[in-house]
N, C-alpha and C positions, 0 to 999 in steps of 0.2 A: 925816201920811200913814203906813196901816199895811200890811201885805202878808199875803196867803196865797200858797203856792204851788201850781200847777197839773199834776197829773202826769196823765199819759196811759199806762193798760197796754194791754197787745196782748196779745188771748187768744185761743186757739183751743178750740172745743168739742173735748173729748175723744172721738177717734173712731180706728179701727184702719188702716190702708188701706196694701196690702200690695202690689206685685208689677206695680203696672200705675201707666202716669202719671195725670195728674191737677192742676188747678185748682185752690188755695184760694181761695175770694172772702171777701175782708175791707173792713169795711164803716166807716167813719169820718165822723166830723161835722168832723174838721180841715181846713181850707181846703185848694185842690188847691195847687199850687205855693210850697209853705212846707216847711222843713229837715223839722217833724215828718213832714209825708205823704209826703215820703220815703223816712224811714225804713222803714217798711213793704215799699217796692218795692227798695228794694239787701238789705234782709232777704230777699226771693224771688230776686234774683239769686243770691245765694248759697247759696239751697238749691237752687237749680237746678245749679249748679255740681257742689254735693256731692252731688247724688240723681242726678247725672249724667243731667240732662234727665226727669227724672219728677216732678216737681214743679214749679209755676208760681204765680206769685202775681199774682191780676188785684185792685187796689184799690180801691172806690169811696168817692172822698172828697168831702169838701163836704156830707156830710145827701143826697146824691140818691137813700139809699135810707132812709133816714130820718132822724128823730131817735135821740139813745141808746137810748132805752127801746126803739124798732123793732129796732134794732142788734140789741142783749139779746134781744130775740122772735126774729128772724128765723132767731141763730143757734142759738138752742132748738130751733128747727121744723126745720133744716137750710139754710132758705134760703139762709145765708151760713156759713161755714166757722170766722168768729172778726170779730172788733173792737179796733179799738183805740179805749177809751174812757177818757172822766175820770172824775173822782168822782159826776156826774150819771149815769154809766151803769153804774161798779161798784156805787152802790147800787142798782141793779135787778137787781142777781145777788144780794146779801147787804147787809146795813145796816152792817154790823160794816168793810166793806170803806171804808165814810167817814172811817176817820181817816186815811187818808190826804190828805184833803182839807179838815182843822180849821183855820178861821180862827184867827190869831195864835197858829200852834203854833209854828213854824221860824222862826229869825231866821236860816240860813243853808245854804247847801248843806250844808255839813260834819254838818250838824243831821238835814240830809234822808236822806241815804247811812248816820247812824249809825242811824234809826230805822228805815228799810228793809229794812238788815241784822240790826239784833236782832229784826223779825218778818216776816223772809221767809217761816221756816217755817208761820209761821202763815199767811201773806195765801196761800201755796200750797195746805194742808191746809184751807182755807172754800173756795179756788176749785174746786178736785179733788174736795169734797165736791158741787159745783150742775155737776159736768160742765164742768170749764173747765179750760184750762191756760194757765199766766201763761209768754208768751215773755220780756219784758221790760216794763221801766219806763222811762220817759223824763219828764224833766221839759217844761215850755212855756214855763218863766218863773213870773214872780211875779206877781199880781193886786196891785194896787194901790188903795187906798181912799183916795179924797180930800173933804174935808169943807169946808163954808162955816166953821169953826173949826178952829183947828190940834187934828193928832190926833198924841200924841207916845207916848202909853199907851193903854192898853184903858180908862182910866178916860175920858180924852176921849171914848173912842167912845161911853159908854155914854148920854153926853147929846146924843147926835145920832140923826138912824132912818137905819138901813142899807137898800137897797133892793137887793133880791135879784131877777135875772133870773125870768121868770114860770114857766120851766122847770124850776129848782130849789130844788126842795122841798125835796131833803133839806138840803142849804145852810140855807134857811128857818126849817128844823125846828132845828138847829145852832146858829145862832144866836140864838136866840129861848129855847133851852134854855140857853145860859149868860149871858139874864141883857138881852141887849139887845134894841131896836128895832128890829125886822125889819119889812120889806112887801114883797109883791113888785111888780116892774115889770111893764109891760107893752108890748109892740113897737109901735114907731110907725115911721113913712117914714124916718129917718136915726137912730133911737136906742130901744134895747132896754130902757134904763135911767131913761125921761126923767119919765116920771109915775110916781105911784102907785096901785095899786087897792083896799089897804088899809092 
């Protein structure tokens, strides 16, 4: 068994808004009642707090206003205000924004927090350039890869095929450029992962 970890940022489209209250809608594919989607709404409490009632944060979680990629669109267009996405959804603002999300890079939090921090400025300065501003990072946990053979190294994995959710491409792309067996899955009645389609 190997692990990737799973981070979630929360951005808001850069925009001015001065003097009168107001709505952000933030849009998420994170399930509704879980620590992550949360987070989001005690983050609006507290700006509500400090804006002393002019700002509000309404959340929609669970994909019911899209997928990532929608997310990404909608808050280009204005639709939505910001997102909090994964790696499937910072690569639709910028490609460069995927290392955050490299299979078998992190073998531990301490790992995650050092690399974060020596390129905050950068993961800021690509966001700020596509009109985005990073509130925060949170983690989700750790992906977990389990194989019909014990996987102890990258070298076990490389004799097995990974199957990558049919969603994420750039993961696909990732994986398949350092080397291993990638396909992706494809959604069935109770499992997202269970076939392959290549």
């Amino acid at each position: 068994m190997t692990k990737k970890v799973t981070f979630f940022a929360l951005l808001f489209v850069a925009v001015a808004v001065v003097g009168f209250s107001f709505t952000l809608k933030i849009g998420t594919i994170i399930p509704t009642d879980t620590p992550w989607n949360h987070a989001p709404g005690k983050l609006g409490v507290m700006w509500n707090a400090i804006s002393e009632g002019l700002i509000d944060f309404k959340v929609y979680a669970g994909g019911i206003v899209g997928d990532e990629p929608d997310l990404v669109r909608k808050a280009r267009i204005g639709q939505l205000d910001g997102a909090a996405l994964s790696g499937t959804g910072l690569d639709q603002i910028d490609h460069d924004l995927l290392v955050m999300s490299l299979p078998l890079f992190y073998d531990n939090y301490d790992e995650v927090e050092h690399v974060v921090n020596a390129i905050a400025e950068d993961l800021d300065r690509i966001l700020n350039e596509k009109t985005f501003v990073l509130i925060g990072w949170t983690t989700a946990g750790w992906v977990h890869l389990f194989g019909k053979k014990m996987i102890v190294s990258p070298d076990d994995l490389m004799t097995q095929r990974i199957i990558v959710g049919a969603e994420d491409e750039p993961i696909l792309r990732t994986w398949r450029a350092m080397g291993f067996d990638a396909g992706r899955g494809f959604p069935r009645r109770n499992s997202r992962f269970c076939k392959t389609k290549e």
